[in-house]
N, C-alpha and C positions, 0 to 999 in steps of 0.2 A: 281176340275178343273185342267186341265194343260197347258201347254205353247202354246200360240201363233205363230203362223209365221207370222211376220211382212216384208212386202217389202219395204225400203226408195226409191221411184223412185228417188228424186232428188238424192239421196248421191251413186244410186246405188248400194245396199248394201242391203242384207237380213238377219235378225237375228232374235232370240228368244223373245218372252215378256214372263218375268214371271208373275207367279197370282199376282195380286194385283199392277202391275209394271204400267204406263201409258206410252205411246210411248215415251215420252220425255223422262221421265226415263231411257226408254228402249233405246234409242237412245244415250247420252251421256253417260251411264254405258259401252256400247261398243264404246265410243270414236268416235262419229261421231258429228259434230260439227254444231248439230240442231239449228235452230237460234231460240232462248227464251229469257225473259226478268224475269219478277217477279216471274216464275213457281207456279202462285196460280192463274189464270185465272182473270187479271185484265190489262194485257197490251195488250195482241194481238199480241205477236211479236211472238208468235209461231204456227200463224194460218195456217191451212194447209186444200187439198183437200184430202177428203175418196174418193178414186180412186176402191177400192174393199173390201169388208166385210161390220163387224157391227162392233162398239165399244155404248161404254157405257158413255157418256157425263157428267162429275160431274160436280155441281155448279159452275159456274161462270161470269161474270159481263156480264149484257146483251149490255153493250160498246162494248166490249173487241170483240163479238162475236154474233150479231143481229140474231132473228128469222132467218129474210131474208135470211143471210147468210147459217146460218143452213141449212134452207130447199133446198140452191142452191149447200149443198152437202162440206161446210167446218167444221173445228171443231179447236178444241185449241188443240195441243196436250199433254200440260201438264194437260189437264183434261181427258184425253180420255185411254180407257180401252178397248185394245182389245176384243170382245167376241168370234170372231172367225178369220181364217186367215186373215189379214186387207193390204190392199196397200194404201200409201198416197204417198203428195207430199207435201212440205213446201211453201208457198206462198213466192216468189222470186222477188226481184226488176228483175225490165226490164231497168231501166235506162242505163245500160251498166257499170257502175260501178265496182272499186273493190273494196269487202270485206275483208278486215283486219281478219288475223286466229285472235283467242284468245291467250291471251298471258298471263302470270302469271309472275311478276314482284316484284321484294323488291324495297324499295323506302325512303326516308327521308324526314320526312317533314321540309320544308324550310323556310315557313312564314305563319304565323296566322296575321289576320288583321281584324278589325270589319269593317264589311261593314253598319249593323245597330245594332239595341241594340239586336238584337237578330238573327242575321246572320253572321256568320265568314269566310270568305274568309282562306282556306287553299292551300299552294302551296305545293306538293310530286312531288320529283326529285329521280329517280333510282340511283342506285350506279354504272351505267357504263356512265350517262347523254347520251343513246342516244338516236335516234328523234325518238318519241314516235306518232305512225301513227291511226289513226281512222278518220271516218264520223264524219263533226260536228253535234250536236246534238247525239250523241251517250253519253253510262253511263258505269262506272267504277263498279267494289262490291272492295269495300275498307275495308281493315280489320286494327285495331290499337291492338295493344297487351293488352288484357284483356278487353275487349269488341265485344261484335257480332258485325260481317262482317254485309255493311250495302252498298246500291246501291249508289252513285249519279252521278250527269252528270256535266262534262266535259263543262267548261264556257271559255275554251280557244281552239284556232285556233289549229289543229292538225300539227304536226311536230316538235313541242317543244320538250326541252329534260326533262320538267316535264309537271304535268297535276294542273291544277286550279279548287278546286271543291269552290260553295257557299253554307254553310250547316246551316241550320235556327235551333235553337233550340226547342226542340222538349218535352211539359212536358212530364214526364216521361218518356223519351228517353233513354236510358241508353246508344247509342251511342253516337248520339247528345250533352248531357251530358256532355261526357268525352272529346268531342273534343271544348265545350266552358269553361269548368271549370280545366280541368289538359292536355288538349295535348298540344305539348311545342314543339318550333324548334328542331331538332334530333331526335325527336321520330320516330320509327322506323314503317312502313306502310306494307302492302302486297297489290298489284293492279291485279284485274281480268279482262281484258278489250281488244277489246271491244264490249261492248254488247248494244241488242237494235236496230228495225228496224226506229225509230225516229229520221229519220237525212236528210240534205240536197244531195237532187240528183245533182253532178256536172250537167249533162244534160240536167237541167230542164230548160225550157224557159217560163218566165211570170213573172208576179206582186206575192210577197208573202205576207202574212197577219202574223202577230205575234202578239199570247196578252197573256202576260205573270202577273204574280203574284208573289209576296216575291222570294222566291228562283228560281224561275223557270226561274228567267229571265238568271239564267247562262247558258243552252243550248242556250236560243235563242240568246244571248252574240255572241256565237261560233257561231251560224248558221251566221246569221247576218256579223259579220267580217268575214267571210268564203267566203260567199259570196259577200263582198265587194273587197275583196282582190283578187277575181278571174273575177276582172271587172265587176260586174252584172249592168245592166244600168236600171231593169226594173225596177218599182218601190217595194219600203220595207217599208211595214206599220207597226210598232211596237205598239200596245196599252201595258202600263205598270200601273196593277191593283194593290192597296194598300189601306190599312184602313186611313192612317195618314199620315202625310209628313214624320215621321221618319219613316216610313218603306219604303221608296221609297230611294234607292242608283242609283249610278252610272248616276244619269241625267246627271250630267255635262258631261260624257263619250259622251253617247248618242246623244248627245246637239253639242257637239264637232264634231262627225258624219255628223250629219245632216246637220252642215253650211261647210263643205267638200264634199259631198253627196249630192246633189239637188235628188235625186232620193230616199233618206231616210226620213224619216218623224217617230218621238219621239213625244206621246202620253201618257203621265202619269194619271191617272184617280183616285182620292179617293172617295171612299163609305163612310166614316164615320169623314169627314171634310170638312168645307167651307173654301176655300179660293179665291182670286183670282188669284191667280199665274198658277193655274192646274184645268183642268175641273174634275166635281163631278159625282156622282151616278154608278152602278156599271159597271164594265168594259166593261162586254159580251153586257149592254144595249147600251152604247156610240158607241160602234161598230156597231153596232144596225142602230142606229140612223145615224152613219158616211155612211153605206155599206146599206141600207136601199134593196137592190136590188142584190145578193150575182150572180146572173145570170147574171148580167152586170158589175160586179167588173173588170174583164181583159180589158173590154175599158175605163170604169172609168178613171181604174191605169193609162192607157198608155195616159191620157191627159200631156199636159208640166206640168203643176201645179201639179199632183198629188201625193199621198203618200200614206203610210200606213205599216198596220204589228201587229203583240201578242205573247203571250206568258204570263203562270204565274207559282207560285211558286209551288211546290210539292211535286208532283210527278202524279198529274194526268197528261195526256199529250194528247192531241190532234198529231196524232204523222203526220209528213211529210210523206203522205202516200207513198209507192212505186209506180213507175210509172212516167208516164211525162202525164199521160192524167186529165180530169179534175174532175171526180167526188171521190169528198172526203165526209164522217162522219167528220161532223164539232165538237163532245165534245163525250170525252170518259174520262176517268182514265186509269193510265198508269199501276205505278207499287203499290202495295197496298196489306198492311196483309189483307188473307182471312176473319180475324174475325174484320173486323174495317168497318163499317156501319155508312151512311153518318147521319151528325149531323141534331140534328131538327135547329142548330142555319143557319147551311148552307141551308134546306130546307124553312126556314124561308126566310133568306136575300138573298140568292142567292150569298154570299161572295165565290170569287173564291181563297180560302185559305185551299184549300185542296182538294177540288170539285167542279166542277163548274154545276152553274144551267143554266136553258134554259130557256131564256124568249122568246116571241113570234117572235121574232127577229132572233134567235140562236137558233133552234129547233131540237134536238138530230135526228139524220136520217136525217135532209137536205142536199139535194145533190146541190155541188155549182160549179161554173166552175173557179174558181183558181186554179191551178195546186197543190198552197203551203200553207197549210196550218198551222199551227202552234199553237199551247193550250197547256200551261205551268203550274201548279199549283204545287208550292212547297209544301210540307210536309212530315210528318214521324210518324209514329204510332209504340205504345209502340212491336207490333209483327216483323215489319218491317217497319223502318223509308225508309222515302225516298224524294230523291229532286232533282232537275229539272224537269230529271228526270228524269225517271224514271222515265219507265217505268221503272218514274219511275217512 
């Protein structure tokens, strides 16, 4: 076999693919600043249109990148293998929006804090402290010294002169690990950022729904203050999914929000406790129950009384689709090692700690008329941890 001609319409730009190379490869080995997320076909943030030729489609999540879409002619690019001259284009927000280039950063980390007994709040500040600019909801690949580079997402408002990640422990994480068991104020960071088409559109106008999980709830953090802080009047539904009351942080933040906020509404949800303080059974069903009608959510929202919003821990992500129009893929996975296959315990319960399931309610492929969506599930796996998200 020999090389390709590949066309980038969006970047404008024509280059070689080598054997064995996939466009993504092929596209950031020459320095064109392809938009990708997990590069193993599980976020979707490199979805693009085959404009001319054939490639070759290797495995990957049928979230990430549906039949349907296939057959209307897109593809992932980090799984795709030129077979013959090929022209594509990168699937681009319309919002109007700027993208932030990628930047490649040293950094310090500033403060460790438990958020719960197995969640750690890390703050990394560059060595120049300046305002550090991204999409909220957008994810960092963070490297610590003597441990694999590892994604998570960005649980603070952009403009700061550091970035706020919440990193869940992860068994056998060997990232994870190191950042609950020996990483220490001064340790030294590297920041790749930022990446990830899962973020809020300044432009967007409407009700947004958020249901997040363990870690996850740090982008939706960002989104949420993000858009609070640039006035948003519509309504902001947050469900916030957990096994236990100790895995549930930040209410009182939230709680605090909300009686500032007539427009915000805080929803904590546990699957494997009764209490009466917080409603029970699992998150994706309460929403379920709350939204019964996903086609009528944008008048719902906009009664005086109403609320809502999600997000969960991860790195699976429902990501905030590009766009300002209405139809979204309400549950995907975001960012995820190719060899990490969902649990029989998560097939079982349906627990959004890692992946989320689809009850009758929340039906993978439903198309809904909220502009904003949002599904968060922390986690990290021993190939590739990841959290918010991550796409993460």
């Amino acid at each position: 076999m020999e090389a390709k001609l590949l066309d980038i319409r969006s970047a404008r730009a024509s280059l070689e693919v080598q054997v064995g190379q996939t466009i993504l490869d092929a596209a950031l080995a020459a320095g064109i600043p392809y938009p990708h997320g997990c590069k193993s076909g599980r976020c979707g943030a490199c979805k693009s249109r085959l404009i001319e030729g054939e490639v070759e489609l290797f495995q990957h999540s049928p979230f990430a990148l549906t039949d349907v879409e296939k057959a209307d002619g897109l593809i992932l690019a980090c799984r795709a293998l030129p077979l013959t001259a090929t022209a594509v284009a990168w699937i681009g927000s319309n919002d109007g929006g700027t993208v932030q280039p990628l930047r490649r950063l040293e950094g310090i980390v500033t403060d460790i804090d438990d958020l719960t007994h197995d969640i750690k709040l890390v703050r990394i500040t560059t060595r120049d402290r300046c305002r550090l600019l991204f999409a909220a909801g957008q994810f960092a690949r963070v490297s610590f010294d003597g441990v694999p580079a590892r994604s998570y997402s960005m649980a603070n408002r952009p403009g700061a002169a550091g970035l706020e990640f919440h990193i869940r422990r992860v068994p056998d994480g060997v990232t994870s690990q190191h950042v609950h068991s020996r990483l220490k104020s001064g340790d030294k960071a590297t920041l790749e950022f930022p990446l990830g088409s899962s973020y809020l559109r300044q432009h967007h106008s409407g009700p947004i729904l958020c249901v997040a999980g363990g870690s996850g709830l740090g982008p939706i953090k960002a989104i949420v203050e993000t858009a609070l802080a640039h006035g948003t009047k519509h309504p902001i539904h947050i469900y916030f999914g957990a096994r236990g009351e100790r895995d549930l942080y930040l209410v009182e933040h939230f709680q605090a929000l909300a009686r500032r906020h007539p427009n915000l509404s805080f929803t904590p949800v546990l699957s494997e406790a009764q209490t009466p303080r917080y409603r029970t059974g699992f998150v994706t069903q309460v929403v379920g129950k709350d939204i019964s009608d996903f086609g009528r959510l944008e008048s719902l929202c906009r009664r005086p009384a109403a609320d809502g919003r999600r997000g969960d821990g991860g790195n699976f992500c429902p990501r905030i689709a590009p766009g300002r129009h209405a139809r979204r893929r309400v549950l995907y996975p975001r960012k995820s090692s190719p060899h990490r296959a969902q649990s029989n315990e998560v097939a079982r319960s349906g627990h959004l700690d890692g992946w989320a399931a689809h009850p009758p309610s929340f039906q993978t492929g439903m198309r809904i008329s909220t502009r904003h969506v949002c599904l968060r599930a922390g986690r990290g796996s021993r190939q590739g941890e990841c959290n918010s998200g991550a796409p993460a």
